[in-house]
N, C-alpha and C positions, 0 to 999 in steps of 0.2 A: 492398841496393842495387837499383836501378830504371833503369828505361830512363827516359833525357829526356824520348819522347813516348808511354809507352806508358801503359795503366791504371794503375791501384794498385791489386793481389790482394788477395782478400777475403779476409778473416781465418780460420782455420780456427776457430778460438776467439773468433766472433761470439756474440753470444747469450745466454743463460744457461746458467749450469754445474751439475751437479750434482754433490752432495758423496757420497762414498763409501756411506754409510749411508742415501744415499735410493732407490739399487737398485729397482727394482718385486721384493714377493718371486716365488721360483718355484711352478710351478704343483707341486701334488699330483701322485705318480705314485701312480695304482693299482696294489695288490698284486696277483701274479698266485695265483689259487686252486689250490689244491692238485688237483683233476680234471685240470687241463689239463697241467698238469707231466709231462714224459716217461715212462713207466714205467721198473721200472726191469729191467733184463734178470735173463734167470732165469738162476739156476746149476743144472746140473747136467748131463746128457749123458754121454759114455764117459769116462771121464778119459783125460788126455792124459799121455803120460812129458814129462818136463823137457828142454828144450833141443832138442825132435824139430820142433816147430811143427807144423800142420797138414796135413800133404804131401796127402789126400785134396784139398783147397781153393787148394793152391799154385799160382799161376799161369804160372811158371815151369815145374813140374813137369806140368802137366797139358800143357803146348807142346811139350815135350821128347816126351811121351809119345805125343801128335798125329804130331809128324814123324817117329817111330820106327814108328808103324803105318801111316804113307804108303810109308813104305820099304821097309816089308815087303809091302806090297800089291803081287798080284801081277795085272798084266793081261793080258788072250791077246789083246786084237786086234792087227789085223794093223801099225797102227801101235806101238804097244808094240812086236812082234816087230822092226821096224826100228831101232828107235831100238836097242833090246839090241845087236843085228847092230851097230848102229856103235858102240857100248859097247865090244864089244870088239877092233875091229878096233884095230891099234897104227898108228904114224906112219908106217910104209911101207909098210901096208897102203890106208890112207889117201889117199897120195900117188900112188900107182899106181893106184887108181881115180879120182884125178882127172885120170891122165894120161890114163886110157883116154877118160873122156867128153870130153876137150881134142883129141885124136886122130880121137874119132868125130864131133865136131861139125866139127872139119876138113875129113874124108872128104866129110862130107854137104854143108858148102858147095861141093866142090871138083867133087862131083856136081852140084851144081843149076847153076853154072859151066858144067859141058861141055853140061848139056844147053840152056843158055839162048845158045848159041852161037849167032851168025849170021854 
């Protein structure tokens, strides 16, 4: 069906046709030479026990083993020493030095107050 005023679509199967058997053939693929061909990997090495996998090469294992010598690493400066100091200071330890510096910032505004008096 068609529109009253529009064109008449061109035929997709204008033309001439061609029959199954007249294909262009395909092009030749060159063989590839045996030089170029991957090597192939060597065996041999430590032997390995079954079912152990590699752990020397594990990368999981080797992360593990990263963050257990970060942990143990021990540093003296004097940031370190702080950070320990609040390591183990517990929640009421905690609290009560930030009452104190809440208290001392107090004092010190309540200072700069009298003396800015007129």
């Amino acid at each position: 069906m068609g529109n009253l005023c529009g064109k008449q679509s061109k035929d997709n199967f204008e033309g001439n046709g061609r029959t199954l058997g007249s294909a262009p053939t395909p092009a030749t693929r060159a063989s590839i030479p045996n030089t170029v061909a991957p090597p192939k990997p060597k065996v041999g090495g430590p032997p390995r026990t079954l079912g152990e996998g590699n752990r020397e090469n594990d990368p999981k294992a080797a992360a593990a083993a990263a963050a257990e010598a970060r942990a143990n690493k021990s540093s003296s400066g004097d940031l370190q020493k702080k950070l320990d100091a609040q390591k183990r200071q517990t929640n009421t330890q905690t609290l009560q030095q930030a009452a104190n510096e809440n208290r001392l910032a107090r004092e010190a505004d309540h200072a700069t107050e009298t003396r800015n008096y007129n």
